[in-house]
C-alpha positions as CSV (number, residue, x, y, z in Angstrom):
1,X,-14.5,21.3,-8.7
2,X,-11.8,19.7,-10.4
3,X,-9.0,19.0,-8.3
4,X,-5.3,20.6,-8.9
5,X,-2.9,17.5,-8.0
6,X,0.8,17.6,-8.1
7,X,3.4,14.1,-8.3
8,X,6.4,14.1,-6.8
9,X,8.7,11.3,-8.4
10,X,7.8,11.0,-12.2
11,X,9.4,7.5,-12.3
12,X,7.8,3.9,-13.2
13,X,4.8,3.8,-11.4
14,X,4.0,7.5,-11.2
15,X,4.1,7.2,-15.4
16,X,2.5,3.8,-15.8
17,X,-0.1,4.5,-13.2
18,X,-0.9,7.6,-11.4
19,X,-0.5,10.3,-14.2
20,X,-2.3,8.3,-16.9
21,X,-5.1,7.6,-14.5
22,X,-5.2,10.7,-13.4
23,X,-5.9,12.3,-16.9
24,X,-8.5,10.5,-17.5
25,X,-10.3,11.1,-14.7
26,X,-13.1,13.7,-14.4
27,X,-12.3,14.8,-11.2
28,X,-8.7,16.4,-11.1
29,X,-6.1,17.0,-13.7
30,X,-2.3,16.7,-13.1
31,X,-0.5,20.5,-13.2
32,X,2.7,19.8,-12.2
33,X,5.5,17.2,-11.6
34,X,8.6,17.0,-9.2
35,X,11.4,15.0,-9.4
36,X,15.1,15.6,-8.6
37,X,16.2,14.3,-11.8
38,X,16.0,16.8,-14.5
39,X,15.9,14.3,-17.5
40,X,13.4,12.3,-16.1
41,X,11.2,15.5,-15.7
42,X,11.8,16.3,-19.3
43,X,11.0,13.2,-20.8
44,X,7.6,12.5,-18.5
45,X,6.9,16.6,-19.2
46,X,7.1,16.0,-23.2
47,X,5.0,12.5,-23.1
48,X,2.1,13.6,-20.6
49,X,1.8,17.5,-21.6
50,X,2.6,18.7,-18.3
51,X,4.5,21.9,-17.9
52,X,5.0,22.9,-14.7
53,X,8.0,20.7,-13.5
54,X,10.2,21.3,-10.7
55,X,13.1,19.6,-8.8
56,X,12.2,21.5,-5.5
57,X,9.3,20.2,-3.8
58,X,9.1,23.5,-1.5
59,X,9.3,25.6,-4.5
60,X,6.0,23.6,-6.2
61,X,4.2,23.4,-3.0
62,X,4.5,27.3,-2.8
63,X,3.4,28.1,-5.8
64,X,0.8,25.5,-7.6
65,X,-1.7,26.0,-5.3
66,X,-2.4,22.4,-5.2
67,X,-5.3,20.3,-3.6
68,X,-3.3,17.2,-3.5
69,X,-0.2,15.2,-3.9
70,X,1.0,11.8,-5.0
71,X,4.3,11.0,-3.8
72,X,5.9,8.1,-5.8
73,X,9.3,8.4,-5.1
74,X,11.7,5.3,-3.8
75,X,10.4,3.9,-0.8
76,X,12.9,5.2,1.5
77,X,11.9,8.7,0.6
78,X,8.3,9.5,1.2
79,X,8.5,10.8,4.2
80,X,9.6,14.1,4.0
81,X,7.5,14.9,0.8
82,X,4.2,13.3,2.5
83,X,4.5,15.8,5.6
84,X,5.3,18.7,3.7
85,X,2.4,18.5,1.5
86,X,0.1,17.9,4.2
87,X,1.9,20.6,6.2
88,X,0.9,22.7,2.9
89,X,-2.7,21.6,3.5
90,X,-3.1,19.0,0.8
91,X,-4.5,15.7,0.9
92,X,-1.7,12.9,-0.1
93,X,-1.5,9.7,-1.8
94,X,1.6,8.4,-0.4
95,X,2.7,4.9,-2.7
96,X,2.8,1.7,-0.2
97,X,5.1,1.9,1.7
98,X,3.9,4.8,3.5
99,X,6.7,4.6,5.0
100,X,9.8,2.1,6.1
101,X,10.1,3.1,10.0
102,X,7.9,2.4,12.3
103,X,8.6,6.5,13.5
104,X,8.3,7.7,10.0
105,X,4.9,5.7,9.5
106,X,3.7,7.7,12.7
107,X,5.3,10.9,11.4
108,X,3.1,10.7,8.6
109,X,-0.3,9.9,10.4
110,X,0.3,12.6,13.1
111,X,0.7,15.4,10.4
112,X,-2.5,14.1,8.5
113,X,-4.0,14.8,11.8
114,X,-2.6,18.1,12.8
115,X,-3.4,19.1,9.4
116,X,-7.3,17.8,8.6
117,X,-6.1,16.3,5.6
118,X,-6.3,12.5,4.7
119,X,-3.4,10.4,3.3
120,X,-4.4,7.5,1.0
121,X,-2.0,4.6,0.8
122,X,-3.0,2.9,-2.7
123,X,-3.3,-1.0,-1.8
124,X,-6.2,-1.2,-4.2
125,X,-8.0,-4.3,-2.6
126,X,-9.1,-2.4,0.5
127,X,-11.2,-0.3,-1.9
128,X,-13.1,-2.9,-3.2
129,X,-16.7,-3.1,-2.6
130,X,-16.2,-7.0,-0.9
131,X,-13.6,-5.5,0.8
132,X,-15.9,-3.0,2.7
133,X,-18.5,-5.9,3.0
134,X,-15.9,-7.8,4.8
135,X,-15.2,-4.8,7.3
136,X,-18.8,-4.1,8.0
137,X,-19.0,-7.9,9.4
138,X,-16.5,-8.0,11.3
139,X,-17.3,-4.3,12.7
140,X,-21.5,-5.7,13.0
141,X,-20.0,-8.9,15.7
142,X,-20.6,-11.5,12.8
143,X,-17.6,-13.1,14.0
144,X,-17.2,-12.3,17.3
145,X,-14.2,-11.5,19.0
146,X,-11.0,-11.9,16.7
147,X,-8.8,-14.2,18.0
148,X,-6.4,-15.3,14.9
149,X,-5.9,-14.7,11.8
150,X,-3.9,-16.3,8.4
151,X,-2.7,-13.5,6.1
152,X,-0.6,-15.0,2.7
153,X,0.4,-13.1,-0.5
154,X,2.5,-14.3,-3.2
155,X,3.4,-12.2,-6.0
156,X,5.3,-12.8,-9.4
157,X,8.2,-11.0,-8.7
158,X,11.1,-13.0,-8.5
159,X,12.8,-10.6,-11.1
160,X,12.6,-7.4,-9.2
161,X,13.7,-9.1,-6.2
162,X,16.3,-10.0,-7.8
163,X,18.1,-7.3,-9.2
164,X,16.8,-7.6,-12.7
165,X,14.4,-5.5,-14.9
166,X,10.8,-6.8,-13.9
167,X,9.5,-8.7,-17.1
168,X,6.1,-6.8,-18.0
169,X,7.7,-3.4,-18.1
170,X,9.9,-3.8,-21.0
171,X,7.7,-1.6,-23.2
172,X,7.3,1.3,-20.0
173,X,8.2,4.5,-20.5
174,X,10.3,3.7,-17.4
175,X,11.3,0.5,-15.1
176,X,11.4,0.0,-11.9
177,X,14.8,0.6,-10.3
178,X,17.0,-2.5,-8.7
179,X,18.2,0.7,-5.9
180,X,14.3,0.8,-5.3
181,X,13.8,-3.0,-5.1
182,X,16.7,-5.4,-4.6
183,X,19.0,-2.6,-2.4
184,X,18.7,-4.6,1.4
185,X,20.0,-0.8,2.0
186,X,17.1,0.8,0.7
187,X,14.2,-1.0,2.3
188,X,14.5,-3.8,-1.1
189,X,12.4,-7.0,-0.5
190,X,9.5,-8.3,-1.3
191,X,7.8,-7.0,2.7
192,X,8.7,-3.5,2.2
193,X,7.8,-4.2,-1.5
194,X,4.3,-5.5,-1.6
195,X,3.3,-7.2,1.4
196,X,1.2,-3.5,2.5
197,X,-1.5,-4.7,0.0
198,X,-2.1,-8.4,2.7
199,X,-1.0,-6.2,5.7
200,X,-3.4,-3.3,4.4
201,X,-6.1,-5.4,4.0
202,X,-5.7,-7.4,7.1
203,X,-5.7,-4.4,9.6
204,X,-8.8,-2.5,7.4
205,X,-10.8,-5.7,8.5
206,X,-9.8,-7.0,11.5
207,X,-9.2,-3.4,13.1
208,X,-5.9,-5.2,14.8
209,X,-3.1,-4.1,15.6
210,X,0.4,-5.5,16.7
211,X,2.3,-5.2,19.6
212,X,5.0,-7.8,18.9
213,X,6.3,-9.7,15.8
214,X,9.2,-12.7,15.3
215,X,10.0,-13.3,11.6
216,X,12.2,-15.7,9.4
217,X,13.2,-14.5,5.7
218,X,14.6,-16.2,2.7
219,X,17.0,-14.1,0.5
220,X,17.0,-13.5,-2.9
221,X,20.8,-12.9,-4.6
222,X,21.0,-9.4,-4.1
223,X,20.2,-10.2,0.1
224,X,16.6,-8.4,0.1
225,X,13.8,-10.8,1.5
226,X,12.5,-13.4,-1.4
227,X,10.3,-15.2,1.5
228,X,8.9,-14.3,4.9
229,X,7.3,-16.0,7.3
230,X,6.3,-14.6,10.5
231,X,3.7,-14.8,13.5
232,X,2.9,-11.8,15.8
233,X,0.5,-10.9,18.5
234,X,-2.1,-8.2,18.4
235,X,-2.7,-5.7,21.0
236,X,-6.1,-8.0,22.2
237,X,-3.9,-11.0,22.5
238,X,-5.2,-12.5,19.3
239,X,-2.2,-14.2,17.7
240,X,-1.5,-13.9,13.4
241,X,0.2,-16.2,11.2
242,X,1.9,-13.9,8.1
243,X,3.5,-15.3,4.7
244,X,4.9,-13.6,1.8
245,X,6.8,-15.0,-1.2
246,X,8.1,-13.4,-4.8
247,X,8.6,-16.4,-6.3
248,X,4.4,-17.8,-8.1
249,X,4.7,-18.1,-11.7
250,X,4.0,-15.3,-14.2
251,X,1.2,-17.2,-15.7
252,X,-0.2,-16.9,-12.4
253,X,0.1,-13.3,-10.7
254,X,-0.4,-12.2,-7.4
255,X,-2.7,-13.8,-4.9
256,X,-3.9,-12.9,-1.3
257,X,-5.4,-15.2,1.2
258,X,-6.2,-14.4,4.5
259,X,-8.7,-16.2,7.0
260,X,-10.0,-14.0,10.3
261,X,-11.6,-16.3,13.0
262,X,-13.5,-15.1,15.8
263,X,-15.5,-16.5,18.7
264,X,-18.6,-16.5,16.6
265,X,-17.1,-17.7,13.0
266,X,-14.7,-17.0,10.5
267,X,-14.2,-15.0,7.1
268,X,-12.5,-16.8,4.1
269,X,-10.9,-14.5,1.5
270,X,-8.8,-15.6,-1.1
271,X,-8.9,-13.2,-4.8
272,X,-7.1,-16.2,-6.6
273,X,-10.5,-17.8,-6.5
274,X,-12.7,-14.8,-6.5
275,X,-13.8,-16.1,-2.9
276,X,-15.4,-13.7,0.0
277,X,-17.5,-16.3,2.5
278,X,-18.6,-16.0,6.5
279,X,-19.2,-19.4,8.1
280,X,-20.7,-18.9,11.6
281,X,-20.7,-21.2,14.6
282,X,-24.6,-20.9,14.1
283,X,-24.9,-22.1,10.6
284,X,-26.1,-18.9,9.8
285,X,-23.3,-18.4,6.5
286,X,-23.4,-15.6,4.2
287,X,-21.4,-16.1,0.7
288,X,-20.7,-12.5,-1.1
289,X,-20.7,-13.2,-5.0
290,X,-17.3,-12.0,-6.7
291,X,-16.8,-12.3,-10.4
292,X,-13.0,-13.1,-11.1
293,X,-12.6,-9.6,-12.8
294,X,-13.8,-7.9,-9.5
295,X,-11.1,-10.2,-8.0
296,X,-8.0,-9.5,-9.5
297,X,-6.0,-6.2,-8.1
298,X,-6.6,-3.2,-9.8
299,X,-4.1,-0.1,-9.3
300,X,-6.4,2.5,-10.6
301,X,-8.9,2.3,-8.5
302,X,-7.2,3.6,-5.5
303,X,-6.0,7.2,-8.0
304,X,-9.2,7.3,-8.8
305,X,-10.8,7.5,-5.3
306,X,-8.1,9.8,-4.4
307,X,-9.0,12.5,-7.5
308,X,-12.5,12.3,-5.8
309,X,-11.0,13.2,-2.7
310,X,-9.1,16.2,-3.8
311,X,-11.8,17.4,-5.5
312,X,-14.0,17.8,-2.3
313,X,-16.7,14.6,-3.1
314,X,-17.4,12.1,-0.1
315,X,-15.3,9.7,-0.5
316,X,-14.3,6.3,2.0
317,X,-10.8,6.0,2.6
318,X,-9.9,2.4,4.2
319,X,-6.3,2.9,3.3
320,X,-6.0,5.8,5.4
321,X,-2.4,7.2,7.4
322,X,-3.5,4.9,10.5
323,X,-3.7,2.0,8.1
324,X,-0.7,3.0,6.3
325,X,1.2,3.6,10.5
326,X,0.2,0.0,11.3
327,X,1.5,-1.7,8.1
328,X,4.8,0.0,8.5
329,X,5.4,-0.7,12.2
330,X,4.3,-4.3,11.4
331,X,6.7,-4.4,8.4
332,X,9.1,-2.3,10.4
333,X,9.3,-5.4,13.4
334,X,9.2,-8.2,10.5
335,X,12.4,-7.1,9.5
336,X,14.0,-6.0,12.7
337,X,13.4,-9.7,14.1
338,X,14.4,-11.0,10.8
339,X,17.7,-9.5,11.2
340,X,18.3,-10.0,15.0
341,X,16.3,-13.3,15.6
342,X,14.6,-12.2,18.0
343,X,11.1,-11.5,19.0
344,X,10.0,-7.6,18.0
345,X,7.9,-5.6,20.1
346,X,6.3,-2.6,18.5
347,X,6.2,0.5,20.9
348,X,2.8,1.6,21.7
């Protein structure tokens, strides 16, 4: 079977990323686009061969007979187009992140549900094969208990942050929008903006989840977060030490680094230095080999798992719409104590 998919916002990411990989993927095939701005649709119709464009998602949904949809439209606008496509029975890639309320985020996952479709939220390190090692240990008791956990990310950013064009996408077919990014009004900053990928990873792993969160942010000149720096505590009591920043060095790129300890040990992973290790209280260590390439993020693999999907193959999805729910009522609290001063608690 090879899987009918349709993309709703045909802007940077959906023509740098998700239609390219998508065409050259055995699995599914792109047959229409959406987007509310007719030029845009023109242009990304012409460059990819795609002829079916629409600026009514309703009218696409009715009519494509589609098996799924990636919605890559600014972040404040995913909901809407997530739950109608699963409402029309398709499985959805939703771009991180899934949402920017912690309601929305919930939205989301309950129509997945009522409908028996999956979303996928694309934070391509929680597909990674060390990725699901590192789940399976803490989900076998190598750890123990989780009790606390470190979760940093960094990314090279500072541009986007900041209102100007993002310096590797000069020779796109399209750039990423300062209303997307730097807007404080349109969920801008660098949590809304990548810290889903640490988040992402951190609940896939640990299996927590928040119930309360107080956060401090530095701004960039447009008044979006540059920095953040938060602790919360998880529904077990376990308590979690966050950090995000937009300002590392080209030369250098993204990093994550998060440490889970337990009652029985710990697990140490940090792709800046290719590094996956559990150290137990019992000696008893394991070190899981990771080549640098293996290491560093890679945004196709998450399209590509979700063309499997579509087209009916067994699939895992550890990015899934409760995934994507935590991450945004996490972010959601982050930036409601950042604004207030005040401790967060997230409604259970």
């Amino acid at each position: 079977m090879t899987a009918r998919i349709g993309i709703v916002g045909v802007g940077w990411w959906a023509t740098f990323n998700h239609i390219p990989t998508i065409q050259a993927s055995p699995d599914a095939e792109i047959v229409a686009i959406c987007d509310l701005d007719q030029p845009r649709l023109d242009i990304a119709s012409r460059k990819f061969g795609i002829n079916a464009c629409y600026t009514d998602l309703e009218e696409m949904l009715a009519r494509e007979n589609l098996d799924g949809v990636m919605v890559s439209t600014p972040h404040v606008a995913h909901t809407h187009p997530a739950i109608s496509a699963l409402q029309a029975g398709c499985h959805v890639l939703v771009e991180k992140p899934m949402a920017t309320t912690a309601a929305d985020g919930r939205a989301i996952a309950d129509a997945a549900r009522k409908a028996g479709r999956e979303v996928l939220v694309p934070t391509g390190m929680n597909f990674t094969d060390f990725t699901a090692k590192a789940a399976r240990m803490v989900r076998d008791g190598r750890i123990g208990e989780v009790r606390h956990a470190v979760c940093q990310m960094g990314s090279a950013l500072d541009d986007l942050f900041s209102g100007e064009p993002m310096l590797e996408t000069a020779d796109h077919l399209f750039r990423p929008p300062a209303s997307t990014w730097a807007d404080p009004e349109k969920a801008g900053g660098y949590g809304w903006g990548q810290m889903s990928h640490s988040l992402g990873w951190l609940f896939h792993v640990s299996d927590l989840t928040f119930a309360s969160v107080y956060c401090m942010d530095g701004k960039s000149r447009t008044g979006v977060d540059y920095y953040d720096a938060a602790v919360a505590r998880a529904t077990n009591g376990a308590t979690v030490s966050l950090s995000g920043s937009s300002t590392v060095p080209k030369h250098v790129g993204m990093h994550i680094d998060v440490r889970i300890y337990g009652t029985e040990g710990m697990i140490v992973f940090d792709n800046e230095r290719a590094r996956l290790d559990l150290r137990r209280l019992d000696g008893n260590d394991e070190i899981v080999e990771i080549s640098q390439s293996e290491a560093e993020y890679d945004g196709a693999l998450p399209v590509q798992v979700f063309a499997a999907l579509c087209a009916g193959k067994p699939v895992e999805n550890p990015a899934n719409a409760e995934n994507g729910a935590r991450v945004t009522e996490a972010l959601d609290a982050m930036y409601r104590s950042a604004r207030t001063g005040k401790l967060t608690h997230i409604e259970g």
